[in-house]
MIMIMI-180960 format. One record per residue (C-alpha): x, y, z. Coordinates in steps of 0.1 Angstrom, whole numbers, always signed. Layout:
MIMIMI-180960
+-------+-------+-------+
!     x !     y !     z !
+-------+-------+-------+
!     X !     Y !     Z !
...
+-------+-------+-------+
This chain:
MIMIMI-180960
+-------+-------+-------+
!     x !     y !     z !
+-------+-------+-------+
!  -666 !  -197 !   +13 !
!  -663 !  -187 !   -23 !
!  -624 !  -176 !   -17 !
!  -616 !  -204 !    +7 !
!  -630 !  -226 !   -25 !
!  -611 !  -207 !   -48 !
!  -575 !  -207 !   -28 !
!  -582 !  -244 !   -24 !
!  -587 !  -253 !   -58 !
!  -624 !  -267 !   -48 !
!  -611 !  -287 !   -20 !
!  -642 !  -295 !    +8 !
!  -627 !  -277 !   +41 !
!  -637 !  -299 !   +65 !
!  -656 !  -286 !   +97 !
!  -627 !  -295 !  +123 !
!  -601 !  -283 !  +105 !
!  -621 !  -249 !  +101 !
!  -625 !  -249 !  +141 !
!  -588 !  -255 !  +144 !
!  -580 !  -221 !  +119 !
!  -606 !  -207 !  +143 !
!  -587 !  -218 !  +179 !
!  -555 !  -212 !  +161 !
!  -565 !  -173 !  +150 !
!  -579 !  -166 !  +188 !
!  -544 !  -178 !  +199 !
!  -527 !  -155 !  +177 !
!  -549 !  -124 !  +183 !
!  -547 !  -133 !  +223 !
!  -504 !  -135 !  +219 !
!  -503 !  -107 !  +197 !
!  -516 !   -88 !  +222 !
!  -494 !   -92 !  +249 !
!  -468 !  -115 !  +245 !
!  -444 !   -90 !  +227 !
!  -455 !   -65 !  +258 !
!  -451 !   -88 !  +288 !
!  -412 !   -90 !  +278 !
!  -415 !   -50 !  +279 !
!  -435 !   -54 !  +311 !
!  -404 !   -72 !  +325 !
!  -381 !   -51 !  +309 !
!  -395 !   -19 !  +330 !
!  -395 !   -35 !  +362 !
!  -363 !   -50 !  +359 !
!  -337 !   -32 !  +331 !
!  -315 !   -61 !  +330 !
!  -310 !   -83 !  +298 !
!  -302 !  -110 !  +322 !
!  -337 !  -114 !  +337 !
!  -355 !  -112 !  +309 !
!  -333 !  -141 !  +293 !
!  -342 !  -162 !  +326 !
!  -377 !  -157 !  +321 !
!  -378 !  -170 !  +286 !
!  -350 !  -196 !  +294 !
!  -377 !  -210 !  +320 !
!  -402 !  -212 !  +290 !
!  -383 !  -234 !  +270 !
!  -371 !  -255 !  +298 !
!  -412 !  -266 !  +308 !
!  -423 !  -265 !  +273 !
!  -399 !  -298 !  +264 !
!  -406 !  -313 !  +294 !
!  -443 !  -310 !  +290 !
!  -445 !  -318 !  +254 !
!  -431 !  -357 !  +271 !
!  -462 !  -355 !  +292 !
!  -485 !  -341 !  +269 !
!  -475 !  -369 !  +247 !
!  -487 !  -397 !  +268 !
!  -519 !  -379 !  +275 !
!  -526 !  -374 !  +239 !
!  -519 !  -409 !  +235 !
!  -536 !  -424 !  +263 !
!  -568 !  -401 !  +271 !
!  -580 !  -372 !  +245 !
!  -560 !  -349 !  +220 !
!  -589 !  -321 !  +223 !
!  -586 !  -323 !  +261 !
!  -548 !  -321 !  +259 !
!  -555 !  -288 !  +236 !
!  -576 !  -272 !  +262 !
!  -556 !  -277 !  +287 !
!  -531 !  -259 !  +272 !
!  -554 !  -232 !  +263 !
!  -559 !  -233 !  +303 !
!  -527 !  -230 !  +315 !
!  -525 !  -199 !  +291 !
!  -555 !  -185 !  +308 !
!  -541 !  -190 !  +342 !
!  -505 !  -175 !  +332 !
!  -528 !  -144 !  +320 !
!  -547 !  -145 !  +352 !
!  -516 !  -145 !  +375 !
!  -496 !  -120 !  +354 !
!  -525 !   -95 !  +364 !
!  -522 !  -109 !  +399 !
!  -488 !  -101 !  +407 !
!  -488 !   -71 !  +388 !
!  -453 !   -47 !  +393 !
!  -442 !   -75 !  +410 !
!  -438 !   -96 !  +384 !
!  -400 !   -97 !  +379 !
!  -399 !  -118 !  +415 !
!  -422 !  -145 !  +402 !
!  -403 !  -148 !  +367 !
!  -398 !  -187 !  +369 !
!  -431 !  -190 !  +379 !
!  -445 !  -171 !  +351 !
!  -420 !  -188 !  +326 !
!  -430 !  -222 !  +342 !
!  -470 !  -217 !  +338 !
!  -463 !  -204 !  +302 !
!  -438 !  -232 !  +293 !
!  -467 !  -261 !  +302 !
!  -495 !  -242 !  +284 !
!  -471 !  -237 !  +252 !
!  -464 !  -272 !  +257 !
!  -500 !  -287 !  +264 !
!  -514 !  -261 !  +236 !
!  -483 !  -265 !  +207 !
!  -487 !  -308 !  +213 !
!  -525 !  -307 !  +209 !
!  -523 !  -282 !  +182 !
!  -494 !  -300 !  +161 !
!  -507 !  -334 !  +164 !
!  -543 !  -326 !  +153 !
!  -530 !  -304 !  +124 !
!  -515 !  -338 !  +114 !
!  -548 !  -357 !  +118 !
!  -574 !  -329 !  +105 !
!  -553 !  -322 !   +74 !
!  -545 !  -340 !   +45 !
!  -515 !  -338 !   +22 !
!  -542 !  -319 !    -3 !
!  -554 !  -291 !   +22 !
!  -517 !  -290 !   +43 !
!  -503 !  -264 !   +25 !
!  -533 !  -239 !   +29 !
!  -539 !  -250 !   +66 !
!  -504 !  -239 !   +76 !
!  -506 !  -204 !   +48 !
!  -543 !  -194 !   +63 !
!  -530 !  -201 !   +99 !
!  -501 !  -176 !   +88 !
!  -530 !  -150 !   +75 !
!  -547 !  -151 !  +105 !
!  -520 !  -148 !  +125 !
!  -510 !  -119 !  +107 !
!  -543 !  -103 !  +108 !
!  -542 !  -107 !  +147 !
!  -505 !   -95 !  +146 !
!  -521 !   -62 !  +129 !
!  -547 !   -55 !  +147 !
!  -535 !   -67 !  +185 !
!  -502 !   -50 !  +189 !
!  -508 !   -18 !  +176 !
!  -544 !   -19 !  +198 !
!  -518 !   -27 !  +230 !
!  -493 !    -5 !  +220 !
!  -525 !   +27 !  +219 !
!  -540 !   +12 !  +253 !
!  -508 !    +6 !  +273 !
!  -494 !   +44 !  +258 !
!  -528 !   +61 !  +271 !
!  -533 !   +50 !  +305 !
!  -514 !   +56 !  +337 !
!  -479 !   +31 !  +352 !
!  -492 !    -1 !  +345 !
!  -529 !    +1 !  +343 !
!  -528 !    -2 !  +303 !
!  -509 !   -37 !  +309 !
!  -540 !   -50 !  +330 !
!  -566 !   -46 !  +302 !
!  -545 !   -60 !  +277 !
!  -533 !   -90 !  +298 !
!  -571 !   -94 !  +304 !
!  -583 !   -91 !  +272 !
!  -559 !  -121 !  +262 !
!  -575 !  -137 !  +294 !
!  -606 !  -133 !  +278 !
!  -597 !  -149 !  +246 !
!  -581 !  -179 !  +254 !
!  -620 !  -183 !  +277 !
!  -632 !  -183 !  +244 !
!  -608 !  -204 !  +228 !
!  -617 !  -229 !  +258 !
!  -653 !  -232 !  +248 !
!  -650 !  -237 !  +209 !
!  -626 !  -265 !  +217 !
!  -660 !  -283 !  +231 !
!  -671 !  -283 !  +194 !
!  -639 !  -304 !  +182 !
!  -649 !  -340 !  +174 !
!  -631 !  -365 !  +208 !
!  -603 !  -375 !  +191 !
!  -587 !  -407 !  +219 !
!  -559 !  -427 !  +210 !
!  -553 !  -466 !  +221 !
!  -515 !  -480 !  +218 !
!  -482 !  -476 !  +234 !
!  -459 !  -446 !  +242 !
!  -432 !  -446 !  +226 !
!  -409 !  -419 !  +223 !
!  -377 !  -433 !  +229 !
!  -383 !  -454 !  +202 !
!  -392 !  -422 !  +178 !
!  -365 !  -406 !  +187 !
!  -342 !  -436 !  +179 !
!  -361 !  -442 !  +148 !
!  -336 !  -409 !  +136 !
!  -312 !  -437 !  +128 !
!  -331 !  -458 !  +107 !
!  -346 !  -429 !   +88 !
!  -324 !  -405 !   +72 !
!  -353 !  -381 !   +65 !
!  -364 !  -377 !   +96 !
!  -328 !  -372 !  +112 !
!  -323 !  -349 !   +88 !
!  -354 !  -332 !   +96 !
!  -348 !  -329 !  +136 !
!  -318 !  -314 !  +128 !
!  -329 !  -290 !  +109 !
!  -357 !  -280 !  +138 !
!  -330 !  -279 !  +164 !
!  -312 !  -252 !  +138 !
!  -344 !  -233 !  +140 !
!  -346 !  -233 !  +176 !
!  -313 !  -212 !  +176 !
!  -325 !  -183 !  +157 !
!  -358 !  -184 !  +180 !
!  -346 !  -192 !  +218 !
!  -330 !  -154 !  +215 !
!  -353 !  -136 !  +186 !
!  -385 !  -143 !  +198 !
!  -381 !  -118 !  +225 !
!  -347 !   -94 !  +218 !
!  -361 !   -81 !  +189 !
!  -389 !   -59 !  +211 !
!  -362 !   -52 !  +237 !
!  -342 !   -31 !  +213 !
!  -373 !   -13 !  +198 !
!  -383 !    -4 !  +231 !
!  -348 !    +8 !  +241 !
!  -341 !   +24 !  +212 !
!  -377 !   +42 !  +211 !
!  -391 !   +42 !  +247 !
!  -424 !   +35 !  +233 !
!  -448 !   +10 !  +236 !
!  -476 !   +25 !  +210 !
!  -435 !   +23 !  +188 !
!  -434 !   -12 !  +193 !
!  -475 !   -16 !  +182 !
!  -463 !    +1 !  +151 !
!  -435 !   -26 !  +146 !
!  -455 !   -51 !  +148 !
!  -482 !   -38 !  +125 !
!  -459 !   -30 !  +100 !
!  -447 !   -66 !  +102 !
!  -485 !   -85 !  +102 !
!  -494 !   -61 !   +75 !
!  -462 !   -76 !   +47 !
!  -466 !  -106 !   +64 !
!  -505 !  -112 !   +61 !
!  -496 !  -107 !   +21 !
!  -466 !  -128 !   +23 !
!  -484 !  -157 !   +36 !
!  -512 !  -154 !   +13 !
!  -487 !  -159 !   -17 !
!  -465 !  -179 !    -4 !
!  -497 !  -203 !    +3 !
!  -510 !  -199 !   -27 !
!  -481 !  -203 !   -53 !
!  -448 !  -221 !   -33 !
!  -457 !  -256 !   -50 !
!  -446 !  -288 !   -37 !
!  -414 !  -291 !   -62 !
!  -405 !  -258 !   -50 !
!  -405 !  -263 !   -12 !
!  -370 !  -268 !    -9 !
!  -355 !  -235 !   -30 !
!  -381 !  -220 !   -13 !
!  -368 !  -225 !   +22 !
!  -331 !  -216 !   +11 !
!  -344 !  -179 !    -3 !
!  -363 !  -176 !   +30 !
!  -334 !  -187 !   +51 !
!  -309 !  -163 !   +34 !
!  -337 !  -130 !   +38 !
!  -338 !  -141 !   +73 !
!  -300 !  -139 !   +77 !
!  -298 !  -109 !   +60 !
!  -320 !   -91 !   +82 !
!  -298 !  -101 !  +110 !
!  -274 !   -72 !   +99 !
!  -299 !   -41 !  +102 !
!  -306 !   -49 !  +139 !
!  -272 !   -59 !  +149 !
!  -253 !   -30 !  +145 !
!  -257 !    +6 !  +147 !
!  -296 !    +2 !  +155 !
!  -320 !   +29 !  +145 !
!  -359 !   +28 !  +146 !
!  -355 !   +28 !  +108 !
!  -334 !    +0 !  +107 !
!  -359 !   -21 !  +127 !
!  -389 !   -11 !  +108 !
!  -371 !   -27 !   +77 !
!  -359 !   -55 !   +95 !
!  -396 !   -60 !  +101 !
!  -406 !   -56 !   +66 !
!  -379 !   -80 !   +55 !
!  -389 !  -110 !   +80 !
!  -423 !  -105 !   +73 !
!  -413 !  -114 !   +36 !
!  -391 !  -138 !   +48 !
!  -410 !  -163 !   +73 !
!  -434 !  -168 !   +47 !
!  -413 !  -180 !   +20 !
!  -396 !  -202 !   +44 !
!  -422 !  -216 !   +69 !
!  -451 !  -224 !   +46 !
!  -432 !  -249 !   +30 !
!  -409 !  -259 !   +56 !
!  -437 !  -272 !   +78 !
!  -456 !  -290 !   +50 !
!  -427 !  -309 !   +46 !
!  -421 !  -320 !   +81 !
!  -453 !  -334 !   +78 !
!  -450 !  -351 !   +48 !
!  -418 !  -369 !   +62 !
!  -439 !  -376 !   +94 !
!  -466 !  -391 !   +74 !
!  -446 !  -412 !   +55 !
!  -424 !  -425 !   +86 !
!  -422 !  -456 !  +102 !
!  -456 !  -469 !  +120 !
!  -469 !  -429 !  +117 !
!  -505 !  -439 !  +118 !
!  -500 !  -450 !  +154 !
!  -469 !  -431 !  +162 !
!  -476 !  -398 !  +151 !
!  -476 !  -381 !  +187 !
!  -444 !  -393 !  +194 !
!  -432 !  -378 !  +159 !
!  -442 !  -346 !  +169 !
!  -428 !  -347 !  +203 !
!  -399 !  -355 !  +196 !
!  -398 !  -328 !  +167 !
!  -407 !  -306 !  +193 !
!  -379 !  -311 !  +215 !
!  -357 !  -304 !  +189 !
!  -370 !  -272 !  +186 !
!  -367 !  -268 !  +222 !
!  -331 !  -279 !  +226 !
!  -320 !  -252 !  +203 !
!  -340 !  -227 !  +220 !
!  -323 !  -238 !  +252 !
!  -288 !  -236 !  +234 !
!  -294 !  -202 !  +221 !
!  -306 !  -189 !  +255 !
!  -277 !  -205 !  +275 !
!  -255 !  -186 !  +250 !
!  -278 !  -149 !  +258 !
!  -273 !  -156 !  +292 !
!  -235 !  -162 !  +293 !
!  -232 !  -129 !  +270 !
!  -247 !  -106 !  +287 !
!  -237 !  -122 !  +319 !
!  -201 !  -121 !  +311 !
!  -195 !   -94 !  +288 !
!  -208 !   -59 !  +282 !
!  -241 !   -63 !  +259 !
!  -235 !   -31 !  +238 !
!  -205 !   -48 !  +223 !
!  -211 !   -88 !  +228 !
!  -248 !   -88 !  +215 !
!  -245 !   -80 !  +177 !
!  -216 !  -104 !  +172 !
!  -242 !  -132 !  +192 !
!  -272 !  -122 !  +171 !
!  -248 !  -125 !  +141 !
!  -244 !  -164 !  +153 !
!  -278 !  -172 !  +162 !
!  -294 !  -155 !  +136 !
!  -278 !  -182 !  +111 !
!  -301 !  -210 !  +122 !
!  -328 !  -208 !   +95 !
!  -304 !  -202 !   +69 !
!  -289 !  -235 !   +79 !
!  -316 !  -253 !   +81 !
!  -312 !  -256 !   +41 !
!  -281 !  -276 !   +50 !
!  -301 !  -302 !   +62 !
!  -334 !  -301 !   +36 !
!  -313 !  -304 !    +7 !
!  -309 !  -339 !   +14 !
!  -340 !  -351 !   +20 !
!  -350 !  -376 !    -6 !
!  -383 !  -377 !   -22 !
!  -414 !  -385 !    +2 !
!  -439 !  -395 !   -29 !
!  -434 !  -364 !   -53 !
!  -409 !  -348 !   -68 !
!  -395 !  -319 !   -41 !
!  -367 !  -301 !   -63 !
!  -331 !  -298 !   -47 !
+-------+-------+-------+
């Protein structure tokens, strides 16, 4: 307690908002283990680019579409509950993963569909009481210890899959680490019975949010800006472990990727939490953009193993720098938005779906390339494209005006 105290300047840290940094870290631990491997998992079974961009194209089709209905839930019955059926739905993706086994690249839409709502159900929940538990004061450390521990899981959980998966026969080393996740998010389940009932009264309004865009230039701006980051992500979030895999044939290779990458970014966070000050946020997000882009170039051409341990050296740095601030931002402009008090789910839904869309942008684009062209030559000029979108996101940040403190330009 004596470090929390003295990262947080002697700010109380409130018992929910330490059981969110709790639920949050099992999440992390439970994805680091397998979600970087299930695309592998697919990969193995299937060998085509095209399938594996289907699967996660399926994910970000459901997760939108569930955030809508997650909304109204949140709004009409109980955040928490909303939150663990998320945490559910994750449980049950885990639990039919192991069911279907090496037949799992005939039930892709329905594995992208069951993890698509639990994203959805989990990431609304999860966003929305961030907002509530959190205060301006303890925002910026919420969002750089959820970083740590997400780091610490992404040490310790892929690495751990990689040695498991690399020991044991086929697809036996898959099992126990799908079932370990299983296992987590059972845990996860129960300590969200210790969250204080947290029911909303009032309207749902999202089509009123997401027309409030024109009447608050911030908040456009903002949106935009999340729709930008989608791009980067609909296609990163997965190709990345594809080409370590190809390029090394190793899944105890791709542990060590991700280690290497949890370990810089565990440190990363930790600064970037402790020293990226409100009147920096915005120069901040444009050195973290630019890294990101940068690192676009060691993966996209002539790829070595070398190459993609520095890309994940570089990233690790870079997400940091960028994200820490980025989010406490979006916040800030939520909280200081039209009727936000009563309309904050519908703020972050329709955040959210920015998000989303660009995801859903960037994987129609994977999807067309590797459909259409040869992926050898047609990827690295597409990476080169999608990996702009957090560097532009600076575009848009630049402009916002000042939310109740000075944020430098």
């Amino acid at each position: 307690m004596g470090f929390v105290k003295k990262w947080t300047g002697g700010i109380e840290i409130k018992r929910d908002l330490r059981l969110l940094l709790l639920i949050g870290g099992l999440y992390s631990l439970s994805i680091a283990l397998s979600n970087t491997f299930v695309n592998v998992f697919l990969w193995k079974q299937s060998g085509e680019f095209i399938d594996i961009g289907l699967y996660n194209l399926t994910i970000v089709l459901f997760q939108p579409l569930t955030f809508i209905l997650a909304g109204r839930l949140a709004k009409k019955v109980d955040r928490v509950i909303v939150l663990r059926l998320g945490v559910i739905f994750l449980a049950l993706y885990y639990l039919t993963v192991l069911f279907v086994g090496e037949n799992a690249t005939q039930f892709i839409i329905l594995l992208g569909a069951l993890l698509g709502i639990g994203y959805g159900f989990y990431w609304l929940a999860f966003n929305v009481l961030t907002f509530e538990i959190t205060e301006p004061e303890t925002r910026d450390f919420f969002n750089g210890f959820l970083g740590l521990l997400g780091s610490f899981g992404g040490i310790i959980g892929p690495v751990t899959a990689g040695y498991i998966i690399s020991r044991m026969n086929a697809f036996s080393g898959y099992h126990v680490v799908f079932g370990i996740s299983l296992g987590l998010f059972a845990v996860a389940v129960v300590l969200s019975f210790f969250l204080v009932r947290r029911p909303a009264n009032g309207k749902y309004l999202f089509l009123r949010i997401l027309s409030e865009r024109k009447n608050n230039e911030n908040w456009r701006l903002i949106t935009l800006a999340h729709f930008f980051q989608g791009v980067r992500e609909g296609t990163f979030m997965f190709v990345i472990s594809i080409f370590v895999f190809i390029k090394t044939g190793s899944e105890l290779a791709l542990g060590n990727f991700s280690m290497l990458n949890s370990v810089i970014a565990f440190i990363a966070y930790f600064v970037a939490s402790r020293y990226i000050k409100p009147h920096m946020r915005k120069k901040a997000i444009l050195v973290g953009g630019i890294l990101l882009y940068a690192g676009v170039f060691l993966v996209a051409f002539d790829v070595s193993y070398i190459k993609m341990l520095m890309y994940a050296a570089v990233i690790a740095i870079a997400y940091p720098i960028l994200l820490v601030p980025y989010t406490s931002l979006t916040y800030d402009i939520i909280g200081t938005a039209w009727n936000a008090a009563e309309m904050r789910i519908e703020y972050i839904v329709v955040r959210e779906m920015y998000i989303q869309m660009g995801r859903v942008v960037s994987l129609l684009g994977f999807i067309a390339v590797v459909y259409f062209f040869d992926p050898a030559i047609s990827l690295p000029y597409f990476l080169l494209i999608v990996g702009a979108g957090h560097t532009l996101i600076y575009l848009f940040v630049r402009r916002i005006k000042s939310i109740g403190h000075r944020v430098e330009g």
